[in-house]
C-alpha positions as CSV (number, residue, x, y, z in Angstrom):
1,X,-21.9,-5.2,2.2
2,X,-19.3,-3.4,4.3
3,X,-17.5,-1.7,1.3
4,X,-20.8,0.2,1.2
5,X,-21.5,0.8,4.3
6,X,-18.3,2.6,5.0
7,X,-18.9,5.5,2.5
8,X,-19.5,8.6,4.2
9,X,-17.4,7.3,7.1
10,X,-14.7,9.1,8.2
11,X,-10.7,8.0,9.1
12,X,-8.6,10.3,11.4
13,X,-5.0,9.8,12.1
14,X,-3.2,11.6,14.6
15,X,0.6,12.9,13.9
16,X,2.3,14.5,16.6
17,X,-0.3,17.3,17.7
18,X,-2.4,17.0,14.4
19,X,-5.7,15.4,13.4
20,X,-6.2,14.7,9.8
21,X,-9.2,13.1,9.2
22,X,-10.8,12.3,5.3
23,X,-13.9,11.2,4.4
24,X,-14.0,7.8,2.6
25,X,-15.7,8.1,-1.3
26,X,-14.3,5.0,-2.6
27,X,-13.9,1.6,-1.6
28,X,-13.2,-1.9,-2.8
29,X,-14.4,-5.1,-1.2
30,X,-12.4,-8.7,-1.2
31,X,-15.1,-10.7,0.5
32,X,-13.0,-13.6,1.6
33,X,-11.4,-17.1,0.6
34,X,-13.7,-17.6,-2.3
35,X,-12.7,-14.5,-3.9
36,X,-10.0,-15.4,-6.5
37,X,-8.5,-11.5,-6.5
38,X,-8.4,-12.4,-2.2
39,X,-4.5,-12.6,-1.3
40,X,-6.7,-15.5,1.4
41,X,-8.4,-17.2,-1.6
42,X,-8.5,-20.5,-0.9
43,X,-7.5,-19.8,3.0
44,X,-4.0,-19.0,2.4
45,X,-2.8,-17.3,5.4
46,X,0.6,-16.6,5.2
47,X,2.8,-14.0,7.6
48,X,1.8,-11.2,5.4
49,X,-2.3,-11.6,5.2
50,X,-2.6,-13.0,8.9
51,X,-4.4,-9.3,9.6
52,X,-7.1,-10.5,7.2
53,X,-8.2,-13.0,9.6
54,X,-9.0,-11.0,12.7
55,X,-11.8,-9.8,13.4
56,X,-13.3,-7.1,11.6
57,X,-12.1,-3.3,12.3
58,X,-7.9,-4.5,11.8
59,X,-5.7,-2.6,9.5
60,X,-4.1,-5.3,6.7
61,X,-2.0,-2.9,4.9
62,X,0.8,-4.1,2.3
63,X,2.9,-2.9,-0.3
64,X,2.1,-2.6,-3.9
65,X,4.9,-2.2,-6.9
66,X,7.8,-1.7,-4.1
67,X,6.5,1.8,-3.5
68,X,2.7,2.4,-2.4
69,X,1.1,1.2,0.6
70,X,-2.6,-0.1,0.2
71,X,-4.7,0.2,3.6
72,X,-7.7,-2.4,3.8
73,X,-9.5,-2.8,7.1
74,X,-10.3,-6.5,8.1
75,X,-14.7,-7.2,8.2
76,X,-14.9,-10.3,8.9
77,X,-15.5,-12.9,11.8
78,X,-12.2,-13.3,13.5
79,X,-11.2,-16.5,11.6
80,X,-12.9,-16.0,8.5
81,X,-10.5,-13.3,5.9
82,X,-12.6,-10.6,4.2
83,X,-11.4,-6.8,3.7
84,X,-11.9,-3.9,2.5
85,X,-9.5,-1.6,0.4
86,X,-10.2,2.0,1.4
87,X,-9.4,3.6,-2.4
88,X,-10.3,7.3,-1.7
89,X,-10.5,9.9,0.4
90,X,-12.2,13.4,0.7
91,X,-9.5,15.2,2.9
92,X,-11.2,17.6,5.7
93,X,-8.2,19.4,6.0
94,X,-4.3,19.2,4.4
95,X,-1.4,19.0,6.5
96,X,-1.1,22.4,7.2
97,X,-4.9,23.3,8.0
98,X,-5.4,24.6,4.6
99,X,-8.4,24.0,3.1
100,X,-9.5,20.6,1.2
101,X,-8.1,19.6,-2.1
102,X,-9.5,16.6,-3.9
103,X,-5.8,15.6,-5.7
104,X,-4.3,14.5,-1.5
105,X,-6.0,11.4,-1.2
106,X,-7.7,10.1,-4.2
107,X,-6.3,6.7,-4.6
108,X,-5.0,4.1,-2.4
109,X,-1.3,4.9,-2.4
110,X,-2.1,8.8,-2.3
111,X,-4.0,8.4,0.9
112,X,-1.8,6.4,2.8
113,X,1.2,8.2,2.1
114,X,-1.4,11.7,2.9
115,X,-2.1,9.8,6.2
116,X,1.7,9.1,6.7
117,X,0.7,5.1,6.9
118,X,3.4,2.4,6.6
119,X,3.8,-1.3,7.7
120,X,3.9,0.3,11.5
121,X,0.0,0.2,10.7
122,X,-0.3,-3.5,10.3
123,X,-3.0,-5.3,12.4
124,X,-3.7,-2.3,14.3
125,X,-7.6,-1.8,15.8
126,X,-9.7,1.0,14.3
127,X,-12.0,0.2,17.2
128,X,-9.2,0.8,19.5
129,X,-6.9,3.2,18.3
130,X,-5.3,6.4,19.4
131,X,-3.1,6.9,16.0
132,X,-6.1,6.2,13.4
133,X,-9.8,5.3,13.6
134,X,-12.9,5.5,12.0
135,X,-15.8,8.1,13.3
136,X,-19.4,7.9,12.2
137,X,-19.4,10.0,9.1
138,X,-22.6,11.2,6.7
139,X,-25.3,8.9,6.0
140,X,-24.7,7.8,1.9
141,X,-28.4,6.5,0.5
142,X,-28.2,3.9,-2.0
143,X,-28.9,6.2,-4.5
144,X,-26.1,8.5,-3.9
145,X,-23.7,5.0,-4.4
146,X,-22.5,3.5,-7.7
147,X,-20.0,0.6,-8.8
148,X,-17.6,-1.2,-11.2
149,X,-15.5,-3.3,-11.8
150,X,-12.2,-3.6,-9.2
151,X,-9.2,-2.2,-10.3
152,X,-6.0,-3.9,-10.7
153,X,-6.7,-7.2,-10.4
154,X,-6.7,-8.6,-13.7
155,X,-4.8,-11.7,-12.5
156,X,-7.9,-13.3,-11.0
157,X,-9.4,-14.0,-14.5
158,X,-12.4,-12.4,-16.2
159,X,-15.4,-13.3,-13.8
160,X,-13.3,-12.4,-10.7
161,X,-12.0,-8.8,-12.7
162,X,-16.0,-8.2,-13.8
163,X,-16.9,-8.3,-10.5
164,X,-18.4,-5.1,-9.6
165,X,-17.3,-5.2,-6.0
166,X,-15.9,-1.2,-6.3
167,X,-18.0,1.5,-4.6
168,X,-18.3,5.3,-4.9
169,X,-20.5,8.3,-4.0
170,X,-21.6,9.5,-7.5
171,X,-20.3,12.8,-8.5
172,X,-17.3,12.6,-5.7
173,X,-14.5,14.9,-6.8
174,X,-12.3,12.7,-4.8
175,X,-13.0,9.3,-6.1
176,X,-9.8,7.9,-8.0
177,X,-9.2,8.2,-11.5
């Protein structure tokens, strides 16, 4: 599963002359159109989940509650909507080259607005990028990574909402609360 294979992997963004970079603790994973909690269950595709269909390594980021942007990353066949929401970060550095605090980025609308992302992000290519990408990070075992239930998503109805689709590196300072 992608959402796991992603902790320990690392996502810079560049601003201005400035590399911020954080390494991802916490992820969730919406594996595609049979996934009631998916905004493409069922295959909707609609103007605003079109980045969910490309292929994998595209940015579909949205916003939640009129205020926080959500960044999920497309893994799927082009075609085919899967994604996963990047939750947490370990931040390498802060803004001003200070050293790492865990409160910067640990959620999903803490590290986008810590990364400065907005809607100029949609559909953009990790793979391809000069403003943000994803580098090759620590290796994770599978005994350093736990789960539970996704958060937030209570509207897909109990079995979807059990699903324990959420990942984290156990002990992660960083992970969410």
């Amino acid at each position: 599963m992608v959402a796991k294979q992603l902790l320990g992997k690392y996502i810079c963004r560049r601003i201005g002359k400035k590399t911020l970079c954080g390494k991802i603790v916490e992820t969730e994973s919406y594996p595609g159109p049979y996934d009631r909690a998916s905004h493409a269950f069922n295959f909707k595709k609609t103007p605003r989940n079109e980045a969910e269909y490309r292929e994998g390594g595209h940015i579909y980021i949205y916003m939640v509650y009129g205020m926080y942007w959500q960044l999920n990353i497309s893994t799927g066949a082009a075609g085919y909507p899967e994604c996963v929401l990047i939750r947490a970060l370990e931040p390498s550095i802060n803004r001003n080259n200070k050293l790492k605090t865990q409160n910067f980025a640990n959620g999903p609308g803490k590290l986008c607005r810590w990364l400065g992302l907005n809607k100029s992000f949609y559909g953009e290519d990790v793979t391809k990028s000069r403003r943000i990408w994803l580098t090759t990070g620590v290796k994770i075992s599978k005994s350093q990574i736990t789960n539970g239930p996704r958060i937030g998503i209570d509207y897909a109805g109990p079995y979807w909402a059990r699903k324990r689709w959420r990942f984290w590196i156990k002990g992660n300072k960083c992970v969410s609360a």
